[in-house]
C-alpha positions as CSV (number, residue, x, y, z in Angstrom):
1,X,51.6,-29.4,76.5
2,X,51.3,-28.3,72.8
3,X,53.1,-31.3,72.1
4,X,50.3,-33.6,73.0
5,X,47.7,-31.1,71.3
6,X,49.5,-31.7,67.8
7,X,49.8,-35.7,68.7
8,X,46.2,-36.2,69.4
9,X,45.8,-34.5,65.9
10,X,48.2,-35.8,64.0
11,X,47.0,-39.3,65.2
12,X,43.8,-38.7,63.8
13,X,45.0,-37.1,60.5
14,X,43.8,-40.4,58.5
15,X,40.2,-40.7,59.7
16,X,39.7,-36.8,58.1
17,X,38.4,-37.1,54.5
18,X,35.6,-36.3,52.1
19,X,33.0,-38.3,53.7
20,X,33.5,-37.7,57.3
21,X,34.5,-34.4,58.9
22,X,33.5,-34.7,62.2
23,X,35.1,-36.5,65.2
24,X,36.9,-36.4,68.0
25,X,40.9,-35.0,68.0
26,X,41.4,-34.8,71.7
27,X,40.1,-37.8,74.4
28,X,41.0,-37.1,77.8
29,X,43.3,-39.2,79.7
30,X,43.5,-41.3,76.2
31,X,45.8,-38.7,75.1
32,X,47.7,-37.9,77.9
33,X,45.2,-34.5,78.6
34,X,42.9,-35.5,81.2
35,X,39.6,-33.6,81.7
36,X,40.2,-32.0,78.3
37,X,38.1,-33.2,74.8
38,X,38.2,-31.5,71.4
39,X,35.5,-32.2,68.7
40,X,35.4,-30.9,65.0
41,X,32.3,-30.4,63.3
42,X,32.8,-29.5,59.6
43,X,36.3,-27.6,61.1
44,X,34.5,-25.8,63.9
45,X,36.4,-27.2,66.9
46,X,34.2,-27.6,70.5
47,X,36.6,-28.1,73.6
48,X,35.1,-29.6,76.3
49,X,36.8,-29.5,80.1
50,X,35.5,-30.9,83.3
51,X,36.9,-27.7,85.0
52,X,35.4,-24.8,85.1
53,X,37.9,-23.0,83.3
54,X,40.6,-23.0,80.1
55,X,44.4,-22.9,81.1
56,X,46.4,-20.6,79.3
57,X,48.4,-22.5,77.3
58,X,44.9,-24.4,75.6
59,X,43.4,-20.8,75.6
60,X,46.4,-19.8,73.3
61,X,46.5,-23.3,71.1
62,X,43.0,-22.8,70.4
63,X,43.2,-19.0,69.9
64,X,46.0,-19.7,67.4
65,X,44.2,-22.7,65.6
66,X,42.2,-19.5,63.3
67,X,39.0,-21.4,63.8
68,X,36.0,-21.0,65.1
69,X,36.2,-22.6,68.9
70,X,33.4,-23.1,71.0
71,X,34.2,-24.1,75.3
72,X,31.4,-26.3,77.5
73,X,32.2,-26.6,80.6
74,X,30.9,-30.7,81.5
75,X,28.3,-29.8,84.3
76,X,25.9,-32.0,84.6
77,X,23.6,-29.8,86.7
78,X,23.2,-26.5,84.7
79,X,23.8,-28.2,80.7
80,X,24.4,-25.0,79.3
81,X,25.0,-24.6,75.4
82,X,28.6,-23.9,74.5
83,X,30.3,-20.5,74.5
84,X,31.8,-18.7,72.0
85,X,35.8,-19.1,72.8
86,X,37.6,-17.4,69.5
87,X,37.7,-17.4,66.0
88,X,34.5,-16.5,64.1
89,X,31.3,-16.7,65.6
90,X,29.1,-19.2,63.9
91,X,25.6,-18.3,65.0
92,X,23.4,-20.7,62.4
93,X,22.7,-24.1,62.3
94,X,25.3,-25.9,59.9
95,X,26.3,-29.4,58.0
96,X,28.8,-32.2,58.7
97,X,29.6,-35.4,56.7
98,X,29.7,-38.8,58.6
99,X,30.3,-41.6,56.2
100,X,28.7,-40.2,53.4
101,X,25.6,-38.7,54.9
102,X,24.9,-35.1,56.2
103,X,23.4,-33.9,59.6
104,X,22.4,-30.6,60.9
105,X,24.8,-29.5,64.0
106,X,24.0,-26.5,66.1
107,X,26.0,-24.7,68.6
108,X,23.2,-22.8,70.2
109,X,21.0,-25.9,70.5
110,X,21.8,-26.8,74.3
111,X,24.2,-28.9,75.6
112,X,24.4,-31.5,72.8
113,X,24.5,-30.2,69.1
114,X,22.9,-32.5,67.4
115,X,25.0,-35.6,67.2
116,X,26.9,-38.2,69.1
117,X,30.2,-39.1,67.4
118,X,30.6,-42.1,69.8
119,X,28.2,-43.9,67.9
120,X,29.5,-43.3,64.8
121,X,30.6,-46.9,63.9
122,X,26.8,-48.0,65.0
123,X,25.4,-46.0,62.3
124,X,27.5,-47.1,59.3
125,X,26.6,-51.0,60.4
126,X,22.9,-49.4,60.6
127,X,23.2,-48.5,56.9
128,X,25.2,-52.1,56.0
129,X,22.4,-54.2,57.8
130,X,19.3,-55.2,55.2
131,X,15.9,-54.2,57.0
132,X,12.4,-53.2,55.1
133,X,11.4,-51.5,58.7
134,X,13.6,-50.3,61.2
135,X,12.5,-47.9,64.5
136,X,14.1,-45.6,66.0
137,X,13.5,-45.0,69.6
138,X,14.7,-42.0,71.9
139,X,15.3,-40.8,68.2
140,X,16.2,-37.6,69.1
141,X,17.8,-35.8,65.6
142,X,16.8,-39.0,64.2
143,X,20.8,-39.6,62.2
144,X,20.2,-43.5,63.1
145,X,16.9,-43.0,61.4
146,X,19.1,-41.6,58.1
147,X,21.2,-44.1,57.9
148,X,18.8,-46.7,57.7
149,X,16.3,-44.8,55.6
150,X,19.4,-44.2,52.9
151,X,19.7,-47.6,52.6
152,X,16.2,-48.2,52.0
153,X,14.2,-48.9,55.0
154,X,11.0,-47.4,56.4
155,X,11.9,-45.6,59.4
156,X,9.7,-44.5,62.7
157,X,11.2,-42.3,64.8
158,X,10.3,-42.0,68.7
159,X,10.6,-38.7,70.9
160,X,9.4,-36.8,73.7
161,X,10.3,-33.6,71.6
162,X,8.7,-31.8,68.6
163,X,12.1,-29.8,68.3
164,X,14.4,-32.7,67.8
165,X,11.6,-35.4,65.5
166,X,11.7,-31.6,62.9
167,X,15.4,-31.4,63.1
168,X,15.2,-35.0,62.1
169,X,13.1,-34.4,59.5
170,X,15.7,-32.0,58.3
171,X,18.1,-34.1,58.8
172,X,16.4,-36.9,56.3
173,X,15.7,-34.0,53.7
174,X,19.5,-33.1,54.0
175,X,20.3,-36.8,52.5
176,X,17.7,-36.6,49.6
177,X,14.9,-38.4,51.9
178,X,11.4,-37.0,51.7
179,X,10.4,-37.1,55.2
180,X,6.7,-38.1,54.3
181,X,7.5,-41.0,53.4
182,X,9.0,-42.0,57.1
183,X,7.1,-42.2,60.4
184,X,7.4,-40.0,63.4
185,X,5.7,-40.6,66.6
186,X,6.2,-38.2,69.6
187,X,5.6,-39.4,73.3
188,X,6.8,-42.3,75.6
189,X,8.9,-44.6,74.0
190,X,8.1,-47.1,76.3
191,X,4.2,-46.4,75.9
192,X,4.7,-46.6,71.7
193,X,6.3,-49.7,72.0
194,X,2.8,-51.3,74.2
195,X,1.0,-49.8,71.4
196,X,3.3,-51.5,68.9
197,X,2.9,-55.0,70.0
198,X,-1.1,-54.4,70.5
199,X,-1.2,-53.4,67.0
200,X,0.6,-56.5,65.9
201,X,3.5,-53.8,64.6
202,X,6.7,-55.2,63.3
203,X,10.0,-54.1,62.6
204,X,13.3,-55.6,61.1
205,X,15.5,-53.7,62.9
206,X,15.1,-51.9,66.2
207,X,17.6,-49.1,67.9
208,X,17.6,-48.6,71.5
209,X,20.0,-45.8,73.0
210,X,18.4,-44.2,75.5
211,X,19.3,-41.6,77.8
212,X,20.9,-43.0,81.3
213,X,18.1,-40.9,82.8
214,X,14.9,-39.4,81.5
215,X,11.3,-38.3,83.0
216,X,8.2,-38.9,80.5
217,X,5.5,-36.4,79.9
218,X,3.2,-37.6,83.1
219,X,6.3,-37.3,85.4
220,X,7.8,-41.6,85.2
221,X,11.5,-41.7,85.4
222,X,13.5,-44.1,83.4
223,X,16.7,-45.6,84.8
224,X,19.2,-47.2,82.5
225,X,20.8,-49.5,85.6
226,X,17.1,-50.5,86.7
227,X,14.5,-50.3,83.7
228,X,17.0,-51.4,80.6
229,X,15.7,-54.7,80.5
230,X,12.3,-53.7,80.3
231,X,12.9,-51.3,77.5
232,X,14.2,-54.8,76.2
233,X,11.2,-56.8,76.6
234,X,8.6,-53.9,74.9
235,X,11.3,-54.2,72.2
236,X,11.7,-57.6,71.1
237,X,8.1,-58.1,71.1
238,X,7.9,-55.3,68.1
239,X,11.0,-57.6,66.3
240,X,10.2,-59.4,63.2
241,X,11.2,-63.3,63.6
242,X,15.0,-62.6,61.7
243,X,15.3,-58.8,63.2
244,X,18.2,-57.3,64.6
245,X,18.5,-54.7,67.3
246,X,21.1,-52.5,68.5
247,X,21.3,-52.4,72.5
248,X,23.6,-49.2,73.6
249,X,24.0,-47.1,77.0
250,X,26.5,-44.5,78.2
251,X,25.8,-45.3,82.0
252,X,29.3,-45.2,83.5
253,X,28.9,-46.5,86.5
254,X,26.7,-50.2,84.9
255,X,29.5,-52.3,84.6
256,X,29.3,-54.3,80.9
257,X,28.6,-57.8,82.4
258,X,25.2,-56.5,84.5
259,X,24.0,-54.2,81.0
260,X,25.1,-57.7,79.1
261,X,23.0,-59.9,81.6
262,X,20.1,-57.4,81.6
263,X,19.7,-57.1,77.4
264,X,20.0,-61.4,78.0
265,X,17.1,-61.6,80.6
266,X,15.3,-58.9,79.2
267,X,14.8,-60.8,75.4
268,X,13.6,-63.5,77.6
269,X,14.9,-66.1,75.1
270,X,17.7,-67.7,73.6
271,X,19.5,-64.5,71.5
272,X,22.9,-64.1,69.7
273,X,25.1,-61.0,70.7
274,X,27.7,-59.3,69.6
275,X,29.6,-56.7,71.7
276,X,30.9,-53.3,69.1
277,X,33.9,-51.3,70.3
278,X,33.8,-47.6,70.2
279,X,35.1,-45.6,67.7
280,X,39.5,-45.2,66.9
281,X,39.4,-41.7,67.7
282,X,38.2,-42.4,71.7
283,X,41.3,-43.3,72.8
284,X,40.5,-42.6,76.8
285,X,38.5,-46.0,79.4
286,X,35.3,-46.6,77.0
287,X,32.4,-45.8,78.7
288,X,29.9,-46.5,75.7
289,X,28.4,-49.9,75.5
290,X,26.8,-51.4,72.1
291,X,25.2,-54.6,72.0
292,X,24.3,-56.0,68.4
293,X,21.2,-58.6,69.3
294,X,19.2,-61.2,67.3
295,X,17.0,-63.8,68.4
């Protein structure tokens, strides 16, 4: 089994440089190691396992790696934040480099750590696309709201959570960005976007990647495979007449053609699209679907 450890690395050996050092090394069944996934953040590695515990052989690889390793077990029910496997400890929030830009990752910050590596790819076209105004909803650590706001857009960044719209204002000071010169706005997304359109609000660009399941504030749960294409419709009414939007879910279990069909119906219009693979290094079924969209 070591064997395959070193492959998955050495496959990825290429995509390691000075302006990104974090992705993923292992990716399941894409490398022959199902229910196992390594991450590296800044050279801190995080194995994630669908079982509930390490075997040996993995134990010792990791243990022998000199690094510091982190294990979370993929429960969906209790989400706890990883646990310290081996190496040294690394107790404090610290940096990574994705394409040129840095973000805050924390171990002890729950059962995500700050960033999604999946989207990767969607965030450098964020920073390639020209756009005065771009918002960001379900913003949580706002990184699609740096990337934009590096390249010289106004940014507004949606949340439920106070925690997560500060650690994306860290995040923005990170990358030379004074924060008070972006927007943040914690609540509903779906309530900020009604308040948008009433305003007559605008925006050039527009990222939606929500959670495949959320409850607001006052209790209302949001479906991805049932309310998507009304988080559509709120949008596109907030577009400015040449705007683009990025359309993404994680929902296994929507097949593409039905999330395809209800970004379509839920524009309401005539709209160009353009489908965006994942990133090289996910090498396992993709499960993450991006769709690029303008009217």
């Amino acid at each position: 089994m070591h064997e395959r450890f070193q492959a998955a690395l050495a496959r990825r050996q290429g995509l390691l440089d000075a302006a990104a050092d974090a992705m993923r090394l292992i990716d399941g069944e894409g490398d022959g190691l199902p229910g196992i996934y390594l991450e590296t953040f800044a050279d801190r590695w995080l194995v994630s396992t669908q079982a509930g515990y390490l075997a040996e052989d993995l134990r010792g690889w990791l243990a022998a790696s000199g690094r510091s390793v982190y294990w979370k077990r993929l429960d969906q029910q209790q989400k706890e934040s990883p646990a310290h496997l081996c190496g040294p400890e690394q107790s404090e929030p610290f940096s990574i480099r994705e394409n040129g830009l840095i973000f805050e990752i924390s171990l002890q910050a729950g059962y995500s750590q700050g960033i999604f590596l999946d989207q990767r790819d969607n965030r450098r076209r964020v920073t390639e696309l020209a756009a005065t105004s771009v918002l960001n909803t379900f913003g949580y650590t706002g990184a699609f709201s740096v990337c934009a706001a590096s390249s010289g857009a106004t940014t507004t960044t949606l949340d439920l959570s106070q925690v997560y719209l500060d650690w994306a204002r860290r995040n923005l000071m990170l990358n030379g960005i004074d924060p008070a010169g972006e927007h943040f706005c914690k609540g509903d997304t779906f309530h900020w976007l009604r308040r948008f359109a009433k305003q007559g609000r605008r925006f050039g660009g527009i990222i939606l990647d929500p959670p495949t399941f959320s409850r607001d504030d006052k209790g209302k749960v949001f479906r991805v495979e049932k309310d998507y294409g009304e988080l559509v419709a709120l949008a596109v009414a907030c577009l400015e007449e040449d705007g683009w939007m990025l359309c993404s879910t994680n929902c296994r279990k929507l097949p593409f053609y039905e999330f395809e069909m209800m970004v379509r119906e839920g524009a309401e219009r005539p709209v160009e699209i353009q489908d965006a693979p994942m990133p090289t290094d996910f090498t396992a079924e993709p499960y993450l679907k991006s769709l690029w969209l303008r009217i």
